[in-house]
PDB file with SEQRES, HELIX, SHEET and CRYST1 records, atoms N, CA, C and O in Angstrom:
SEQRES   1 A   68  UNK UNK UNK UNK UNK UNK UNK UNK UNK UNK UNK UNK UNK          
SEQRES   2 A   68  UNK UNK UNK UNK UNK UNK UNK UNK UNK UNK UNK UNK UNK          
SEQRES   3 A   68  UNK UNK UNK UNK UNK UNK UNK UNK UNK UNK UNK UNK UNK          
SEQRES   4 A   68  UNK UNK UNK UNK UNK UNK UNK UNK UNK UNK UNK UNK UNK          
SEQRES   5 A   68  UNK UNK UNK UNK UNK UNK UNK UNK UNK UNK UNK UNK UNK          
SEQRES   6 A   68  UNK UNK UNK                                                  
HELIX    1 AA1 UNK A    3  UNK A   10  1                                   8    
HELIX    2 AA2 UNK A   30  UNK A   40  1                                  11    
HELIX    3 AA3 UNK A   53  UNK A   60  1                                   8    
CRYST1    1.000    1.000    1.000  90.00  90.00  90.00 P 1           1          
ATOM      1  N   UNK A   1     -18.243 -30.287  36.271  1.00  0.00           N  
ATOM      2  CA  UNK A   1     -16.941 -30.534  36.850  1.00  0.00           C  
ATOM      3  C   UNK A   1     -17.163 -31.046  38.270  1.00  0.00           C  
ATOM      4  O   UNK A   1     -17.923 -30.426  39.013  1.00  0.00           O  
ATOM      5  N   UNK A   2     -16.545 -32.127  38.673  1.00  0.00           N  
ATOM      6  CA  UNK A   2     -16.371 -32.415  39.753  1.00  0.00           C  
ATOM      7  C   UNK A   2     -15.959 -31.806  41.085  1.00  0.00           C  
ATOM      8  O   UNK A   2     -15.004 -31.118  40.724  1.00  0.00           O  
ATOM      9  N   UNK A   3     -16.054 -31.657  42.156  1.00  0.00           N  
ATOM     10  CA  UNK A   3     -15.563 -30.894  43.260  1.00  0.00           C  
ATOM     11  C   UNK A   3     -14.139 -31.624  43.252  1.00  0.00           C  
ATOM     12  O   UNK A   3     -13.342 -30.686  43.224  1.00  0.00           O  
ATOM     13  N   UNK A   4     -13.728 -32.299  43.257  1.00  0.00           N  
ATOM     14  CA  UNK A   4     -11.924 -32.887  43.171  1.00  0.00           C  
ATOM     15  C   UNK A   4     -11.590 -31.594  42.284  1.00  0.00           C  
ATOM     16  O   UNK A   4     -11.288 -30.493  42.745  1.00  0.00           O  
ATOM     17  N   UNK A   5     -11.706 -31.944  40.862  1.00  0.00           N  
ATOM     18  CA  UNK A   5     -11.054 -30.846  39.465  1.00  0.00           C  
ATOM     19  C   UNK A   5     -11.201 -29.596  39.771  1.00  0.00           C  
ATOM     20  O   UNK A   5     -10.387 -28.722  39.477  1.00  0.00           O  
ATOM     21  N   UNK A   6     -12.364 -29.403  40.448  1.00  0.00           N  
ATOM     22  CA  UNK A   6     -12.477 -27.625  40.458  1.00  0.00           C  
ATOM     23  C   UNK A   6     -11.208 -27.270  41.445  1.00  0.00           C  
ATOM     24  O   UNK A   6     -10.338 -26.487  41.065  1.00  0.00           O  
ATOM     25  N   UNK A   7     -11.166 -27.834  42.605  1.00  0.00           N  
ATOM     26  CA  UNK A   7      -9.997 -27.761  43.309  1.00  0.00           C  
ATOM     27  C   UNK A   7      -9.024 -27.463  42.915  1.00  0.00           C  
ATOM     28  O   UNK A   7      -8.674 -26.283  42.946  1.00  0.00           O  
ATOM     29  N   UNK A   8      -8.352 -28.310  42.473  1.00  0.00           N  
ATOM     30  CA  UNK A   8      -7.223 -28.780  41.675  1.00  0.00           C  
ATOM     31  C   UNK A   8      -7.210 -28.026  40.706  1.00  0.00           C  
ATOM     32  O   UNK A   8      -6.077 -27.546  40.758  1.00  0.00           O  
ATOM     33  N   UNK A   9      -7.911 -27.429  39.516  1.00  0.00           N  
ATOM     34  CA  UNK A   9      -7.825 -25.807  39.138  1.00  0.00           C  
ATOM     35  C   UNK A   9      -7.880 -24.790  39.471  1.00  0.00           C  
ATOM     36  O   UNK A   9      -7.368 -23.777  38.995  1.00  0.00           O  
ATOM     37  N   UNK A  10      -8.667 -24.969  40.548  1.00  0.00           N  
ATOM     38  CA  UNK A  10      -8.981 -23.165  40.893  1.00  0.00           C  
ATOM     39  C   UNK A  10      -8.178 -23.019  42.552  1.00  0.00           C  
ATOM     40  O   UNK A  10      -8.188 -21.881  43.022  1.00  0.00           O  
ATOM     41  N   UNK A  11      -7.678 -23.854  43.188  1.00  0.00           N  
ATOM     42  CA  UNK A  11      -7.520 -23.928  43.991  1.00  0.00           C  
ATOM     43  C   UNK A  11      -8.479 -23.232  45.220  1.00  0.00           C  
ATOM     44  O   UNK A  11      -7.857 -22.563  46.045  1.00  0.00           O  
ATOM     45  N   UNK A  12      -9.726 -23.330  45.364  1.00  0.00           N  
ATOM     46  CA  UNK A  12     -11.097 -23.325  45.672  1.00  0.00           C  
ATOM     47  C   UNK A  12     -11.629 -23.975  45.679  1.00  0.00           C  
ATOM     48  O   UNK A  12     -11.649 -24.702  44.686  1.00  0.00           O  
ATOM     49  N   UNK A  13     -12.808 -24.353  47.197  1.00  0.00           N  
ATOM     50  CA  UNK A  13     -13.848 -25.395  46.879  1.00  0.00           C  
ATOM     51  C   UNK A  13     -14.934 -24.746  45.793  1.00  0.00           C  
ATOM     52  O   UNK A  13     -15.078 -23.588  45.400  1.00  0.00           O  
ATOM     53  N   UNK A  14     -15.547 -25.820  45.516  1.00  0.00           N  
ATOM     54  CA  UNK A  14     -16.456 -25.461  44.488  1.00  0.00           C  
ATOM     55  C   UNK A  14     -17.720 -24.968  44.942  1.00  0.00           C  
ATOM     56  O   UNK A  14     -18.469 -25.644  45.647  1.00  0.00           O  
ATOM     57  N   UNK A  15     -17.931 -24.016  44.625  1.00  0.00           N  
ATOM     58  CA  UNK A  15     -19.247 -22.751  45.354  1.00  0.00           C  
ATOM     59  C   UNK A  15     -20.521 -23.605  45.420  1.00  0.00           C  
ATOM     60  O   UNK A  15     -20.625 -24.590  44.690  1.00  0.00           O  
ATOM     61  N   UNK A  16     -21.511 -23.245  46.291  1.00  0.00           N  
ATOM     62  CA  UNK A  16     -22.329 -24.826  46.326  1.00  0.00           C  
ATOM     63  C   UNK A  16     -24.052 -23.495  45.530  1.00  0.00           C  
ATOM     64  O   UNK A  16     -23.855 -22.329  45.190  1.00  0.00           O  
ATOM     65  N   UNK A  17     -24.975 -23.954  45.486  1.00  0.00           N  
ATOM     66  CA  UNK A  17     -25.841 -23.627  44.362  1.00  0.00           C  
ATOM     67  C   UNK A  17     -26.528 -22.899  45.587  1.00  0.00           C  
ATOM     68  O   UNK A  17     -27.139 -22.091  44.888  1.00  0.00           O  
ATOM     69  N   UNK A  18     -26.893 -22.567  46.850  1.00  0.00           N  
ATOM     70  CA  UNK A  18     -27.778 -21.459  47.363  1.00  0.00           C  
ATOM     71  C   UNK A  18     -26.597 -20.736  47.791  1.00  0.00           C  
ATOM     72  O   UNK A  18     -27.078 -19.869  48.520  1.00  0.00           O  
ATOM     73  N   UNK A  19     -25.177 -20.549  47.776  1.00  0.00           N  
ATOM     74  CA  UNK A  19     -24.550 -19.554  47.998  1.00  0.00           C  
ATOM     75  C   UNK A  19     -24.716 -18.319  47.889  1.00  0.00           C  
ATOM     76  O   UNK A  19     -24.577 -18.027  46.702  1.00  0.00           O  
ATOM     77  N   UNK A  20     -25.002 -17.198  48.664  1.00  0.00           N  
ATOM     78  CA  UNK A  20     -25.136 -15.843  48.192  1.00  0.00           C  
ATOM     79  C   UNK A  20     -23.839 -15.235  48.201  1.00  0.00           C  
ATOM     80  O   UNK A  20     -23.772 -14.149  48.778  1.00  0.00           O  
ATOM     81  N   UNK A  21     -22.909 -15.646  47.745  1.00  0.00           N  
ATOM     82  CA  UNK A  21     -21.432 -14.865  48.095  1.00  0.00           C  
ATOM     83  C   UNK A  21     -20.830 -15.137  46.727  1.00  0.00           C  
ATOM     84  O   UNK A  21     -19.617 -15.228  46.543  1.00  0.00           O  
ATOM     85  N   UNK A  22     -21.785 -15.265  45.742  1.00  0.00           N  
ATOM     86  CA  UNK A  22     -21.139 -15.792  44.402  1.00  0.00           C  
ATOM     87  C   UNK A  22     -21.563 -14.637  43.800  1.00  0.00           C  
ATOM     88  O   UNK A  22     -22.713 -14.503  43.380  1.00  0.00           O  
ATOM     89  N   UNK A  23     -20.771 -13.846  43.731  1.00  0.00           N  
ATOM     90  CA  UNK A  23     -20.890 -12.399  42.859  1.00  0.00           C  
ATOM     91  C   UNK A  23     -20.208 -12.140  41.673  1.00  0.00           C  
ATOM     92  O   UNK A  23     -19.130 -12.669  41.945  1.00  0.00           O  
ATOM     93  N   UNK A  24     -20.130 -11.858  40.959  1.00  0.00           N  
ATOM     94  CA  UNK A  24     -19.701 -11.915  39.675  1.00  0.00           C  
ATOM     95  C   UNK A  24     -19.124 -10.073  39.232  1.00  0.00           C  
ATOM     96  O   UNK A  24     -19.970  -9.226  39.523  1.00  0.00           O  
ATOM     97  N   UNK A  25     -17.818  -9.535  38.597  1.00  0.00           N  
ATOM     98  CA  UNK A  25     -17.885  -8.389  38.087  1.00  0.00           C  
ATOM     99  C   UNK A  25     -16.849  -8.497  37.245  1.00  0.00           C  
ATOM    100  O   UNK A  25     -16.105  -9.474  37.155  1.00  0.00           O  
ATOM    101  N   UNK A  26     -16.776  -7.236  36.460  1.00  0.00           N  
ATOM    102  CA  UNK A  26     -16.094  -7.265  35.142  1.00  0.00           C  
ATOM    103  C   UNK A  26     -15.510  -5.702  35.323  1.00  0.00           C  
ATOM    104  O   UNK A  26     -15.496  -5.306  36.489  1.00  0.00           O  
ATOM    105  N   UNK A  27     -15.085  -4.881  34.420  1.00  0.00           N  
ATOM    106  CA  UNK A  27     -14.575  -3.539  33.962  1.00  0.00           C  
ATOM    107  C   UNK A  27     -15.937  -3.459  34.501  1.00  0.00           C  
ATOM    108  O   UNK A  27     -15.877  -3.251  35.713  1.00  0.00           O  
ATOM    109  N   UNK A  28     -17.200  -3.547  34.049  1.00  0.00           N  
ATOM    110  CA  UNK A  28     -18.604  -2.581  33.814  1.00  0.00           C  
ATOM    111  C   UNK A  28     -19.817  -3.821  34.012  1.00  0.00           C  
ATOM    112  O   UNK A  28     -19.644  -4.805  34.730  1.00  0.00           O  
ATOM    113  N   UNK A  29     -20.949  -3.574  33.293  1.00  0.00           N  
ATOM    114  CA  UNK A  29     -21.874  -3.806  34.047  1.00  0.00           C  
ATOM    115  C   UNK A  29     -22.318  -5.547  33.309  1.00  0.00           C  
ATOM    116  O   UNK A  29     -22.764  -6.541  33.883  1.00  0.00           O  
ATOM    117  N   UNK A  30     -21.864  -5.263  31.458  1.00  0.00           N  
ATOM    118  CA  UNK A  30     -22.163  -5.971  30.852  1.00  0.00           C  
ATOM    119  C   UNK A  30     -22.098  -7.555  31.193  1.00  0.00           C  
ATOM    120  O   UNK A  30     -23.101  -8.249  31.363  1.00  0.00           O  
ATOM    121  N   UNK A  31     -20.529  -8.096  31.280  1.00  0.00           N  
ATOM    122  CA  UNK A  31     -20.149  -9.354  31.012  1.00  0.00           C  
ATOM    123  C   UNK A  31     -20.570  -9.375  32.532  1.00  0.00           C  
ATOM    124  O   UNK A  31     -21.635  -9.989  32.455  1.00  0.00           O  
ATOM    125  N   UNK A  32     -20.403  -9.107  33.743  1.00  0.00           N  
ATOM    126  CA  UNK A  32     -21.110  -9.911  35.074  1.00  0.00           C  
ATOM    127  C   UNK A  32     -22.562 -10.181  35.070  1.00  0.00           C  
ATOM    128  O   UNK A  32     -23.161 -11.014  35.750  1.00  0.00           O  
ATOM    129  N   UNK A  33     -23.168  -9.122  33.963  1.00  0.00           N  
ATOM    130  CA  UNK A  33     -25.291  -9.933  34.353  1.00  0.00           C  
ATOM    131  C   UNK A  33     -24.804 -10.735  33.353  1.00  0.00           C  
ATOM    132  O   UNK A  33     -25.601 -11.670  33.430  1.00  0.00           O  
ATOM    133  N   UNK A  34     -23.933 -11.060  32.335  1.00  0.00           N  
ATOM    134  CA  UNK A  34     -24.379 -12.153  31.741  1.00  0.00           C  
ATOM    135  C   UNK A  34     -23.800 -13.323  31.769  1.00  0.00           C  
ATOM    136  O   UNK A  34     -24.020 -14.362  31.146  1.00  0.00           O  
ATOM    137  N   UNK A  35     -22.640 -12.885  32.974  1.00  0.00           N  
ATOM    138  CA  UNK A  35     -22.068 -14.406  33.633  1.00  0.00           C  
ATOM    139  C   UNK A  35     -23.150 -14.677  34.875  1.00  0.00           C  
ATOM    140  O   UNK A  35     -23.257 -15.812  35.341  1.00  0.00           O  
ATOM    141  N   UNK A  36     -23.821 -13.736  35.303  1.00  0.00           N  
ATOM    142  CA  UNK A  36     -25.047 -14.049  36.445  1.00  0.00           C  
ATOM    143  C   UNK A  36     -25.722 -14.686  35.839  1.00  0.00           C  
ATOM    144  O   UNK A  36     -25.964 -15.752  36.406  1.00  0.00           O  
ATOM    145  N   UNK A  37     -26.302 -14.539  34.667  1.00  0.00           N  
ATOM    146  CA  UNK A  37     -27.615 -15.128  33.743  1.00  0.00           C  
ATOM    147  C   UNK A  37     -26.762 -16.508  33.509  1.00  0.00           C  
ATOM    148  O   UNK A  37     -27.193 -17.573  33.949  1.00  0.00           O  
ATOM    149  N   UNK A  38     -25.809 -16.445  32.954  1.00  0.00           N  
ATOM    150  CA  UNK A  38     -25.599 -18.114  33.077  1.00  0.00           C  
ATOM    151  C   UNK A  38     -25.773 -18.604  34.122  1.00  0.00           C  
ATOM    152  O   UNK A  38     -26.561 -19.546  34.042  1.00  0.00           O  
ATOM    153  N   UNK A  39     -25.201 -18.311  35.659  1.00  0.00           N  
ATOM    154  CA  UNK A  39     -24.854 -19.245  36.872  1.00  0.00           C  
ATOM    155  C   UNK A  39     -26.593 -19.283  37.471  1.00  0.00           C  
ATOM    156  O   UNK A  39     -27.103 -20.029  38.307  1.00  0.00           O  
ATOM    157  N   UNK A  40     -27.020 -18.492  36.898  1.00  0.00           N  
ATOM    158  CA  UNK A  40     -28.600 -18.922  37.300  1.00  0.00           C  
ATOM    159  C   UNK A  40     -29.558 -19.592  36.339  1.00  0.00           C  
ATOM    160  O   UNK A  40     -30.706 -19.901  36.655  1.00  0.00           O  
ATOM    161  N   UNK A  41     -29.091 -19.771  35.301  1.00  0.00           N  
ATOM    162  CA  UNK A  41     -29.544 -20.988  34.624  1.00  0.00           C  
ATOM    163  C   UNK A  41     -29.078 -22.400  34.807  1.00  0.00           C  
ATOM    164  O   UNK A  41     -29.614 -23.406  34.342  1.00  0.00           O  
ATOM    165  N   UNK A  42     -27.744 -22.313  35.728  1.00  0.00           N  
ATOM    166  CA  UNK A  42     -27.333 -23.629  36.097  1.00  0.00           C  
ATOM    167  C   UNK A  42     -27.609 -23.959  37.328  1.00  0.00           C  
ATOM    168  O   UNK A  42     -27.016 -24.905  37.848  1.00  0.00           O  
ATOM    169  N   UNK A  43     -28.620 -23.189  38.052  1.00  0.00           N  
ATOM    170  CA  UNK A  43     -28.651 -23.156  39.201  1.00  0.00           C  
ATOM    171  C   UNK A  43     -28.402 -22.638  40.529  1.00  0.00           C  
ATOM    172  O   UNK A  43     -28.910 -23.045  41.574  1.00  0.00           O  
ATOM    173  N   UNK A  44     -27.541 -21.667  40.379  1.00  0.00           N  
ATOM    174  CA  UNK A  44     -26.904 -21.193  41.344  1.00  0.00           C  
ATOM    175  C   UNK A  44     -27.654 -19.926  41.167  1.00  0.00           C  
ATOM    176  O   UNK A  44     -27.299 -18.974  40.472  1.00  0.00           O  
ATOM    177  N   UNK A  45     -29.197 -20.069  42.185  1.00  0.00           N  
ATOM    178  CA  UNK A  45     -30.135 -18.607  41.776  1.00  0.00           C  
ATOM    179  C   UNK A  45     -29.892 -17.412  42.966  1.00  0.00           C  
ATOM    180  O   UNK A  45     -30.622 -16.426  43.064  1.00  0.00           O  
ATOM    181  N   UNK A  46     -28.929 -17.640  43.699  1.00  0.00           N  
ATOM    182  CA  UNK A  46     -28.879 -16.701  44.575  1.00  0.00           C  
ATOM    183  C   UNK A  46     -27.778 -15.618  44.101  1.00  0.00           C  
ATOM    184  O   UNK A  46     -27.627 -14.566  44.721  1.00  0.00           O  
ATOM    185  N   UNK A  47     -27.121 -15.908  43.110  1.00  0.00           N  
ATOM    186  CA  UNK A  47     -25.957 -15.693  42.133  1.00  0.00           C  
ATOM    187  C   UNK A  47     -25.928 -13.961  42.028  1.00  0.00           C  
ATOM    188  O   UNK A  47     -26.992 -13.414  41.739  1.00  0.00           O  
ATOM    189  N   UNK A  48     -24.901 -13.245  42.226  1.00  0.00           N  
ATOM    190  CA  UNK A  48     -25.384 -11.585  42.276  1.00  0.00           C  
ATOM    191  C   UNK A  48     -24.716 -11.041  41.222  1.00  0.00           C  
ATOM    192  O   UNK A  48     -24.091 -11.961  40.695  1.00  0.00           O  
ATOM    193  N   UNK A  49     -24.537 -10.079  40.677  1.00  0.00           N  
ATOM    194  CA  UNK A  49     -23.356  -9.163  39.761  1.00  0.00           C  
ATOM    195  C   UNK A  49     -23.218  -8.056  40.550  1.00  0.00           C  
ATOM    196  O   UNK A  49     -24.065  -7.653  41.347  1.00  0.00           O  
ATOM    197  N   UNK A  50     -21.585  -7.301  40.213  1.00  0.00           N  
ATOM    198  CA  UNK A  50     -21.586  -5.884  41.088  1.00  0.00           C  
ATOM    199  C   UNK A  50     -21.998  -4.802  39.860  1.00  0.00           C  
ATOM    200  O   UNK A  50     -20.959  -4.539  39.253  1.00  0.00           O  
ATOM    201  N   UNK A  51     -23.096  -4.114  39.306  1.00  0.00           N  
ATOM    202  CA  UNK A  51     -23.118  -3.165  38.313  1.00  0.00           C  
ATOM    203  C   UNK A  51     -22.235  -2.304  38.252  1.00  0.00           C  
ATOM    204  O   UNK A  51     -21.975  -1.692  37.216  1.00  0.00           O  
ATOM    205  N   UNK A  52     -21.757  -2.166  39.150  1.00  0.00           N  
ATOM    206  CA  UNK A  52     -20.736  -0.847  38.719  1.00  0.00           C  
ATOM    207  C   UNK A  52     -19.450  -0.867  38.260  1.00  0.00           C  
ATOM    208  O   UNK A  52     -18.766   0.040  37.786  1.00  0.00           O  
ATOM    209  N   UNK A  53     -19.166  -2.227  38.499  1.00  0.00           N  
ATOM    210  CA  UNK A  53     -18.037  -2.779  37.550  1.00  0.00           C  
ATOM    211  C   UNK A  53     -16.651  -2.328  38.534  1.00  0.00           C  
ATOM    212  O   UNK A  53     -16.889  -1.621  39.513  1.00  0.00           O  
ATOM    213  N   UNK A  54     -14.986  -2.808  38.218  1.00  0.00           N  
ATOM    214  CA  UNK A  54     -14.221  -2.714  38.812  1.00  0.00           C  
ATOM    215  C   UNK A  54     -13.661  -1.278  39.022  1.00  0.00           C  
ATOM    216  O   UNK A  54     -13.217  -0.951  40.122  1.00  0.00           O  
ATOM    217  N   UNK A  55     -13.675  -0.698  38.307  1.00  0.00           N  
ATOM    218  CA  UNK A  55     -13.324   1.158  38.300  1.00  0.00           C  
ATOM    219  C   UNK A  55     -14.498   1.694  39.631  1.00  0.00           C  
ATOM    220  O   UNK A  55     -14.051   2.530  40.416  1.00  0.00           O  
ATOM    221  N   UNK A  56     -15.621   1.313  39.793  1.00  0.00           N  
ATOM    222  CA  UNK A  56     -16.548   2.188  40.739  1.00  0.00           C  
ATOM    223  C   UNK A  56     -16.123   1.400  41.928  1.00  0.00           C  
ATOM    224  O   UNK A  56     -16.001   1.906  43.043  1.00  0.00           O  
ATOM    225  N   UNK A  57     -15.927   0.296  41.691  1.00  0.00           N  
ATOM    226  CA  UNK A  57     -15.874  -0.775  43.401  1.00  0.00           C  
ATOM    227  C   UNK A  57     -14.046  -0.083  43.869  1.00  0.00           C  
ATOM    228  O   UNK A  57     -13.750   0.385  44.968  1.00  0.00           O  
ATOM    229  N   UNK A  58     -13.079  -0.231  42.635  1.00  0.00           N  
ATOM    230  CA  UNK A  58     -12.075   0.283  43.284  1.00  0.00           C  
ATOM    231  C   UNK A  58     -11.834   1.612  43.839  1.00  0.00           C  
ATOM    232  O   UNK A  58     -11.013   1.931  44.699  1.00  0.00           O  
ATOM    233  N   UNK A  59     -12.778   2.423  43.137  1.00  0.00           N  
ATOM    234  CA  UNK A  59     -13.230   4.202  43.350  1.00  0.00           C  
ATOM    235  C   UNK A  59     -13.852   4.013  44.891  1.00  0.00           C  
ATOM    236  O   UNK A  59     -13.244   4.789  45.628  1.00  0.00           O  
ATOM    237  N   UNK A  60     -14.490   3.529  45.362  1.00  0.00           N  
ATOM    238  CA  UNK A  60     -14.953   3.324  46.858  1.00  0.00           C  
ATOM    239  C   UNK A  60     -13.996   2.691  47.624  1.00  0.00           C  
ATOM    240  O   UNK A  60     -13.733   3.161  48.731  1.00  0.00           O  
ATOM    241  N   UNK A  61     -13.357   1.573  47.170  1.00  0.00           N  
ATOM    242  CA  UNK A  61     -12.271   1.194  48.474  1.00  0.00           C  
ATOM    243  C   UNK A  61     -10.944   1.977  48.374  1.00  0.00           C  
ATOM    244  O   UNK A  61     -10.063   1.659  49.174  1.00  0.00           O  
ATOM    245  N   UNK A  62     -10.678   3.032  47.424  1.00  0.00           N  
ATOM    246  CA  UNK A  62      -9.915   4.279  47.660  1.00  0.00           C  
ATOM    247  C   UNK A  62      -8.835   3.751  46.970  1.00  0.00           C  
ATOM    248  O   UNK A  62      -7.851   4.412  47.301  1.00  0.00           O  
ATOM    249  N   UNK A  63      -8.483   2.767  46.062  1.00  0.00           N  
ATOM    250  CA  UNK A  63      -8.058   1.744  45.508  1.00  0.00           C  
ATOM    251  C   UNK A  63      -7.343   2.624  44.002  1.00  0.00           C  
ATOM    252  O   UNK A  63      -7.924   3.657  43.670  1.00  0.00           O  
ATOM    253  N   UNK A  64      -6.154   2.183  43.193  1.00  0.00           N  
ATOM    254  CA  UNK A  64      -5.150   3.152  41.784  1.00  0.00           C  
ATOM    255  C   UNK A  64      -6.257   2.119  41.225  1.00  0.00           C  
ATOM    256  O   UNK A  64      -6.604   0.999  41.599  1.00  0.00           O  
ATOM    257  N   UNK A  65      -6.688   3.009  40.121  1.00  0.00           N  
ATOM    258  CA  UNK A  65      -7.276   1.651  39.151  1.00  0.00           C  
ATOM    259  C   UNK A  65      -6.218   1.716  38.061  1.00  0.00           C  
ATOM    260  O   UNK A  65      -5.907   2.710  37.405  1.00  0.00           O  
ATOM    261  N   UNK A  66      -5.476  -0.112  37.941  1.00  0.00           N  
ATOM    262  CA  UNK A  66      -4.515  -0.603  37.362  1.00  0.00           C  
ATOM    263  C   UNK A  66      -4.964  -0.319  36.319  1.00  0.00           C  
ATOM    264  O   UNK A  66      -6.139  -0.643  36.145  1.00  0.00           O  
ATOM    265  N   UNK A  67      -4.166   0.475  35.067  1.00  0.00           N  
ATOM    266  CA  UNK A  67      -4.595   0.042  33.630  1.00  0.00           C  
ATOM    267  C   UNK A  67      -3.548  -0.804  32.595  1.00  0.00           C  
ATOM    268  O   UNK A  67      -2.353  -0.576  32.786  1.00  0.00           O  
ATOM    269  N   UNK A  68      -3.798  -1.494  31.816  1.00  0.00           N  
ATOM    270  CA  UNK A  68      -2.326  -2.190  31.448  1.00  0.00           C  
ATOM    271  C   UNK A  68      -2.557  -2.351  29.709  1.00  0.00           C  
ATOM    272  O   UNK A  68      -1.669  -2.842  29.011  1.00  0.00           O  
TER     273      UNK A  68                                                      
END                                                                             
């Protein structure tokens, strides 16, 4: 995808490939290493996941964890 389109969808520039601020998380630990394992097969190797997933990150910033 082009940097124009990504824009224009995500309303975001498009993250550039030594970024370390490209972190990835999910509910848990699974689907972020394996959206990491993709973005570092495309290049983007500085690419992180949060393991503890959104329930532990919102449990530290003192945060209701939404359930729906």
């Amino acid at each position: 995808m082009n940097e124009s389109n990504f824009i224009e969808q995500f309303g975001k520039e498009m993250p550039m490939k030594w970024n370390i601020n490209l972190i990835f998380h999910s509910m848990g630990p699974i689907r972020s290493k394996a959206a990491m394992k993709l973005a570092h097969k495309l290049g983007f190797l500085k690419a992180r996941h949060y393991p503890g997933g959104w329930e532990e990150w919102s449990e530290k910033q003192g945060l209701p964890l939404k359930k729906e």
